[in-house]
PAVO-200973 format. One record per residue (C-alpha): chain; x, z, y. Coordinates in Angstrom, 2 decimals. Layout:
BEGIN
NODE  mol  u  w  v
NODE  A  X  Z  Y;
...
This chain:
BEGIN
NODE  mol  u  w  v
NODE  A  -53.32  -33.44  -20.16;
NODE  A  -55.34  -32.17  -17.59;
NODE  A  -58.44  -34.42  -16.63;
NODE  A  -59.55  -32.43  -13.68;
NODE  A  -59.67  -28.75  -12.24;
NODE  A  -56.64  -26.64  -11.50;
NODE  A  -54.45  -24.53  -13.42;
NODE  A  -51.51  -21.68  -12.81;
NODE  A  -48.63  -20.75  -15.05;
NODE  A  -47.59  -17.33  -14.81;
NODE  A  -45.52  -15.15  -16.25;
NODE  A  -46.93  -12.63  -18.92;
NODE  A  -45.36  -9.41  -18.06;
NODE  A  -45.44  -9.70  -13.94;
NODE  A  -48.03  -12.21  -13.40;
NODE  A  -45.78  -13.88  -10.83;
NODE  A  -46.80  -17.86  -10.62;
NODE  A  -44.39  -20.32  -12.10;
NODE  A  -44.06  -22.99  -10.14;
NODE  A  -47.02  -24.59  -8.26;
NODE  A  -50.43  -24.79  -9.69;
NODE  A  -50.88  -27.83  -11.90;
NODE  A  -53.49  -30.58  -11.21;
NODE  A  -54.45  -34.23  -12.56;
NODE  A  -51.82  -35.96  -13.88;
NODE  A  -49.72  -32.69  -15.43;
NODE  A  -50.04  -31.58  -18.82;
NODE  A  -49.86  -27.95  -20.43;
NODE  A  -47.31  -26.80  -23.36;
NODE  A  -45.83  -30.20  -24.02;
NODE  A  -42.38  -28.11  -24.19;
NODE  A  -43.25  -28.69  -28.12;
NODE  A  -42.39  -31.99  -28.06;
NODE  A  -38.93  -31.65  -26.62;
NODE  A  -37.68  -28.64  -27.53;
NODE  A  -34.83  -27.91  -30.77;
NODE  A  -35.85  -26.98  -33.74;
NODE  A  -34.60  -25.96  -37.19;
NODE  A  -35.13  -27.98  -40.11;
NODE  A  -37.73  -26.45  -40.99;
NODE  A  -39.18  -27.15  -37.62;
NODE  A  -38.67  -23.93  -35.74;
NODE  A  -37.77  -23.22  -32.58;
NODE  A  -34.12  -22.54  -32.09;
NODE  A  -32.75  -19.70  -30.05;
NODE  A  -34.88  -17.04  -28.63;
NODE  A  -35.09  -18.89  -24.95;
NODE  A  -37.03  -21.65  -26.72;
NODE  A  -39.96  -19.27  -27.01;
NODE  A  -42.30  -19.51  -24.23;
NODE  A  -45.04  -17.15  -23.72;
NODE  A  -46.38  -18.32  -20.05;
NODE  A  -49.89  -17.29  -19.33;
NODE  A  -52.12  -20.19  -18.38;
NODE  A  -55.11  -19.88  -16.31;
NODE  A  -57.91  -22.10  -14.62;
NODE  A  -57.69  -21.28  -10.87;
NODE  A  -61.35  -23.37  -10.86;
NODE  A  -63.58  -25.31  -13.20;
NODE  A  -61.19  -27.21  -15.29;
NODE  A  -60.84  -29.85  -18.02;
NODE  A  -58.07  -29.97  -20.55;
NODE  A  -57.26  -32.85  -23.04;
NODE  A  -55.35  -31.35  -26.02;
NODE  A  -54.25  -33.40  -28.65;
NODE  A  -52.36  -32.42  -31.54;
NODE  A  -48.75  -33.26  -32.42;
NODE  A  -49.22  -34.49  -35.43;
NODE  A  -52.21  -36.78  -33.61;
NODE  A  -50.01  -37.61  -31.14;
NODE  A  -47.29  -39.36  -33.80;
NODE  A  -50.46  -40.89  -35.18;
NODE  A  -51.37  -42.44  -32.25;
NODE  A  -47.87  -43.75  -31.87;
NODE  A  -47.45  -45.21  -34.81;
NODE  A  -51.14  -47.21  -34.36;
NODE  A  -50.09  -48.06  -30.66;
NODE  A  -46.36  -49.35  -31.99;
NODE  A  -48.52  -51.60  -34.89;
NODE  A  -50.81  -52.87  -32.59;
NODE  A  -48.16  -54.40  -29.96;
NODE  A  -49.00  -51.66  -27.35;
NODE  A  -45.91  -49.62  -27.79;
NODE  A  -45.39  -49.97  -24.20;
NODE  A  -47.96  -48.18  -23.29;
NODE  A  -47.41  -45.57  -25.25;
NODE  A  -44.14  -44.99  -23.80;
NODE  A  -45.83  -44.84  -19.93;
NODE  A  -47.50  -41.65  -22.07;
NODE  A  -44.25  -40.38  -23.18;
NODE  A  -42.54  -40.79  -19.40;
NODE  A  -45.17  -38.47  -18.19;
NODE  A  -44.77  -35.78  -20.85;
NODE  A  -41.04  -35.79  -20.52;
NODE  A  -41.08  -35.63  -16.75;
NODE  A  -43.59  -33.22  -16.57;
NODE  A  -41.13  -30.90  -19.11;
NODE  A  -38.02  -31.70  -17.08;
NODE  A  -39.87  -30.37  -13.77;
NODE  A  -41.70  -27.16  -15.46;
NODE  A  -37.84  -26.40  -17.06;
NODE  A  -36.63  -26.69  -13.66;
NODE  A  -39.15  -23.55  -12.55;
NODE  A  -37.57  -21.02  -14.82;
């Protein structure tokens, strides 16, 4: 989740930008969360494999939180009676995904 600062997503061979350049309130590589996978969790299909560059256009901050940190904090959120606000998390991520799949 970016916290503040600007980013760019490019890709790796041509350096052309993907999209627009990312700000507060859009979050980097949460493609893992959505995409298919195997049973033994990997990614299905050559096209799931993306290799975007990433880079801060100016002084930056990124919060990165693990996967399996993130189902952590679920799972404590969901026990606690805050499951709600868990899924305003969740909305973000997803739309965030559905908008940066809509660049390629």
């Amino acid at each position: 989740m970016i916290l503040f600062g600007k980013l760019r997503l490019s890709d790796p061979e041509t350096d052309r930008q993907i999209g627009q350049p990312l700000n507060i309130g859009w979050t980097v590589g949460e493609e893992i969360l959505f995409k298919q996978t195997d049973k033994k969790g990997k990614a299905m299909g050559k096209n799931n494999t993306r290799l975007d560059k990433c880079k801060s256009l100016c002084e930056s901050c990124v919060l990165g939180i693990e996967k399996k940190s993130l189902a952590q904090i679920k799972r404590t959120m969901v026990e606690k009676g805050q499951s709600e606000e868990f899924v305003k998390l969740e909305v973000v991520l997803r739309g965030n995904y559905l908008v940066k799949k809509n660049w390629r």
